[in-house]
C-alpha positions in Angstrom: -52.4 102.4 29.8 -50.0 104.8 29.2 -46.6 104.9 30.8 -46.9 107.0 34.0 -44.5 110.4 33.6 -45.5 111.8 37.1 -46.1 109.8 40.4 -48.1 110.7 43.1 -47.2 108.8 46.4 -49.7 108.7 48.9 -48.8 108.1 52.8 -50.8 105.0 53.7 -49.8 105.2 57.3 -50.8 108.2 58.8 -53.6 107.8 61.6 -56.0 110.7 61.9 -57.6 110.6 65.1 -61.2 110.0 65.4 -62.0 110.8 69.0 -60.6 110.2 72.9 -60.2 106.6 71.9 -56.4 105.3 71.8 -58.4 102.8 69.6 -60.3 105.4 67.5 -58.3 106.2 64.0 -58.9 106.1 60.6 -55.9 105.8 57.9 -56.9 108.4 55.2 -54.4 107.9 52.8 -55.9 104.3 52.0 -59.0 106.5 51.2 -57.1 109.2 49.2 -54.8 106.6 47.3 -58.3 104.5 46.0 -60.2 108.1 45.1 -57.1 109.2 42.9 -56.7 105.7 41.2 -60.6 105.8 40.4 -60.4 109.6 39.4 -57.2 109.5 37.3 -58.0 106.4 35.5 -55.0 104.2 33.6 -54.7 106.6 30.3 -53.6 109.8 32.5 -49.6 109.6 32.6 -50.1 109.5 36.6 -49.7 106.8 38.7 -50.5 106.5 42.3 -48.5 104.5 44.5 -49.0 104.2 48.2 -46.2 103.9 50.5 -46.2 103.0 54.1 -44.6 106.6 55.2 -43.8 109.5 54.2 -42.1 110.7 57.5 -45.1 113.9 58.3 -47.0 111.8 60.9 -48.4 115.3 62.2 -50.1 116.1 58.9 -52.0 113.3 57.5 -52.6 112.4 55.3 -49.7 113.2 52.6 -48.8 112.5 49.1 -45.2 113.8 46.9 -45.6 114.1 43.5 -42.4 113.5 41.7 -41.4 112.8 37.9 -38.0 112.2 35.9 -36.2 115.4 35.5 -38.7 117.5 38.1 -38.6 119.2 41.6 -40.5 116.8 43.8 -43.2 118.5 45.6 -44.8 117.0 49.6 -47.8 118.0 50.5 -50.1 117.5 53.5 -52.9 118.2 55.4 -55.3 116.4 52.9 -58.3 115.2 53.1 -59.4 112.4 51.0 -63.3 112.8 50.3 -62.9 117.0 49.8 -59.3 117.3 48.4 -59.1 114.5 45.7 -60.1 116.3 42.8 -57.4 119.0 43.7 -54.5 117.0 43.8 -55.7 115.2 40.6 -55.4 118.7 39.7 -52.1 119.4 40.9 -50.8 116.6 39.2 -51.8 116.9 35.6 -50.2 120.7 36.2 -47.0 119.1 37.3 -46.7 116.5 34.7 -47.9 119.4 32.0 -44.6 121.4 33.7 -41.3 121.3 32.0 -39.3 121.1 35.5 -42.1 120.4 38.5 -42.7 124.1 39.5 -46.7 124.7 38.8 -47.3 128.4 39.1 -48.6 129.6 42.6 -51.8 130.7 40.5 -52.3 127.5 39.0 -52.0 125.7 42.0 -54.9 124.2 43.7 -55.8 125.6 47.4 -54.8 122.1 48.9 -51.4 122.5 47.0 -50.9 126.2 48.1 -51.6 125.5 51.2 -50.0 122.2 52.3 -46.7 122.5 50.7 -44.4 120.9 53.2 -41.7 120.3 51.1 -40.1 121.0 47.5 -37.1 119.1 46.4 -34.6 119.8 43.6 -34.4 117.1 41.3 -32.5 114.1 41.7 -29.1 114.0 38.9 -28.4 110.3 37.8 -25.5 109.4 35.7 -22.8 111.2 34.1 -24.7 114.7 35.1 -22.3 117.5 35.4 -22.4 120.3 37.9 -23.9 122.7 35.0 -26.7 120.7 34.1 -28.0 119.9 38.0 -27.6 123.3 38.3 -30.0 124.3 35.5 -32.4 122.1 36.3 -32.2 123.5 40.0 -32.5 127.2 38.5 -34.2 127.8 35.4 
């Protein structure tokens, strides 16, 4: 397997509700997190982790992509058997970016469209100023 570049963390906790039951939920982001493993493969550079929350409880289910270096996108409003194949998408265009930002254009509808979040990347180490700044601001 190659060494993941880019991962996509996908909200195992979210309920979506199934009906008037209290009862009556389903978790999608169990569904979502086994369609992307089975989609992307082990050779892709992406790895999917699930996590138990990803704090958007309103808009299940939800997954961030996020890599070294990149602005971390969070994106919800998924649903696992129709949007799969777009957030595989979505994340072989972020790990093919130099910096996270994928091109509206080039952005799958789910992506457009359920963008919650996007977060500058995170400066480790001896980073100056300058340099968080360029990555911040191409």
């Amino acid at each position: 397997m190659d060494e993941a570049t880019v991962t996509i963390f996908v909200c195992i906790s979210c309920r979506r509700s199934l009906g008037d039951a209290e009862e009556s939920f389903d978790q999608p982001g169990r569904d979502l997190a086994d369609a992307l493993r089975v989609r992307l493969g082990d050779q892709t550079g992406v790895a999917v982790t699930p996590v138990d929350c990803l704090a958007v409880c309103k808009r299940p289910c939800t997954v961030a992509l996020a890599g070294a270096g990149k602005w971390t996108y969070l994106i919800g409003d998924l649903d696992p058997d129709s949007h799969a194949e777009e957030v595989v998408a979505a994340a072989l265009s972020f790990a093919a970016s130099e910096n996270g930002i994928v091109a509206w254009r080039e952005r799958p509808a789910s992506f457009r469209k359920g963008v919650i979040a996007r977060v500058p990347p995170i400066m480790v180490g001896n980073a100056t100023r300058d340099s968080a700044l360029e990555a911040i601001d191409p």
